[in-house]
C-alpha positions in Angstrom: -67.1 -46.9 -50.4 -66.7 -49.3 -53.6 -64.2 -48.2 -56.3 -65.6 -47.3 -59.5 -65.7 -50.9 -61.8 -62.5 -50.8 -63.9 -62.2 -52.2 -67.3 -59.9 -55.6 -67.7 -57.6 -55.5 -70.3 -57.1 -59.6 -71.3 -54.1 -61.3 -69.7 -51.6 -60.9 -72.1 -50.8 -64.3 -73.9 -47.6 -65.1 -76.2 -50.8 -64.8 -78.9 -51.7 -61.3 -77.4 -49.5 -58.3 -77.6 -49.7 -55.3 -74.4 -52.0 -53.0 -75.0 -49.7 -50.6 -75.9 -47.8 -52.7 -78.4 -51.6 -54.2 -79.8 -51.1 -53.2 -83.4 -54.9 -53.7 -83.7 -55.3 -50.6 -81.2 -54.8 -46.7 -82.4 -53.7 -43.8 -80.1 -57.4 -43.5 -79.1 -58.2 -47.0 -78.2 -55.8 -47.2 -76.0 -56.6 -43.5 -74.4 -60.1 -45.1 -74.3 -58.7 -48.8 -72.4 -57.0 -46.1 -70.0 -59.9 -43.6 -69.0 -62.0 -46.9 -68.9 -59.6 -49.0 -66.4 -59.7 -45.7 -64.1 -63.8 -45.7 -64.1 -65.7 -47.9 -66.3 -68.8 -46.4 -65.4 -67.9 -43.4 -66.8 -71.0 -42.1 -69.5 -69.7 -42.4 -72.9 -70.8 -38.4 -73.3 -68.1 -37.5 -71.1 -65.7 -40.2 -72.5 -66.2 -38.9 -75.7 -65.6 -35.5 -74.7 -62.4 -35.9 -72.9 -61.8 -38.0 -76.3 -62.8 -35.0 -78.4 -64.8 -37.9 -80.3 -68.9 -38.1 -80.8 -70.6 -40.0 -78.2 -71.6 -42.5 -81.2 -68.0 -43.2 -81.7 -67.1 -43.6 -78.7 -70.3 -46.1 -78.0 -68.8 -47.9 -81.2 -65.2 -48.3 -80.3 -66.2 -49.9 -76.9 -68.4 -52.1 -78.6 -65.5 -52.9 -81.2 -62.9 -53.8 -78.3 -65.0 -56.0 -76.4 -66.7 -57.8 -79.8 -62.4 -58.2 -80.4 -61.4 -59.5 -76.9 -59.3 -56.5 -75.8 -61.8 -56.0 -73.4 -62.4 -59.2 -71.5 -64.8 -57.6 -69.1 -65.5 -55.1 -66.3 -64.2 -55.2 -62.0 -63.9 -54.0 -59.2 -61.1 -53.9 -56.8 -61.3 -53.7 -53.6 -59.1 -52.4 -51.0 -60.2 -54.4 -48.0 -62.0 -58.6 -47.4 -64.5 -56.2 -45.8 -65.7 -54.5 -49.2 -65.2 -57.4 -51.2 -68.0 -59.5 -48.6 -70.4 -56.2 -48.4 -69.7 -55.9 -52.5 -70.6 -59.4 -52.8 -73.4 -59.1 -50.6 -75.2 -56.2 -52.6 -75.0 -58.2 -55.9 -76.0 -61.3 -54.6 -79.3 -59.2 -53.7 -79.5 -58.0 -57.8 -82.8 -59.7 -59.2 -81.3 -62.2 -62.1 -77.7 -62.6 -60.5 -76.7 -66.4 -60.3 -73.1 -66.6 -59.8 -70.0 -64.1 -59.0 -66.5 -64.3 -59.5 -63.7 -63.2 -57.5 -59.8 -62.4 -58.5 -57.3 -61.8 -55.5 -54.2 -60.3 -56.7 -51.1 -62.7 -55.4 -49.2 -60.4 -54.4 -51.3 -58.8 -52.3 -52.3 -62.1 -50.8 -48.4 -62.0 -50.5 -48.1 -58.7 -48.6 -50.3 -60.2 -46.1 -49.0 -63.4 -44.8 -45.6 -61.5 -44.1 -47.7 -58.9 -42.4 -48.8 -61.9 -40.1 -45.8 -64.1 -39.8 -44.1 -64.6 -37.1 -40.8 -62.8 -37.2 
């Protein structure tokens, strides 16, 4: 089964502060950024309820943080090559899809050429 899409915080740049140091971002947004980079497919009823927010404010915020960058999009991560080809596979069948990208963390790419080497 396919992990819940997460929400991507922007790389941090020498321009960009952490999330937690983002003087832009209040107490909320960034319990917001964290709920949303555990399931970003949460409904915004339950967000805003674990929030103890209105739905509309919720709806608003997330609209605020990605107008502002802070969110640069939304992913998936994948545990195994096999989910990211069958992931892959499903939303190349989505009508309108064109293109996909793909991230692979380094160091996991890392972990597994010294799982393999010969030692």
């Amino acid at each position: 089964m396919t992990p819940p899409p997460a929400a991507l915080y922007r790389a941090p740049d020498r321009n960009r502060p952490a999330p937690a140091m983002d003087p832009r971002l209040d107490a909320i947004d960034r319990q917001l950024l964290s709920l949303l980079q555990a399931n970003a497919r949460e409904p915004a009823a339950i967000l805003a309820r674990k929030l103890h927010l209105a739905r509309s404010t919720v709806v608003a915020r997330i609209a605020r943080l990605e107008r502002d960058g802070v969110i640069a999009g939304y992913g998936v991560r994948c545990e195994t090559h096999e989910q990211l080809d069958d992931l892959l596979d499903h939303i190349g069948l989505i009508d309108g899809v064109k293109q996909t990208q793909t991230s692979i963390v380094l160091s996991r790419r890392l972990d597994r050429r010294s799982a393999i080497a010969p030692g």
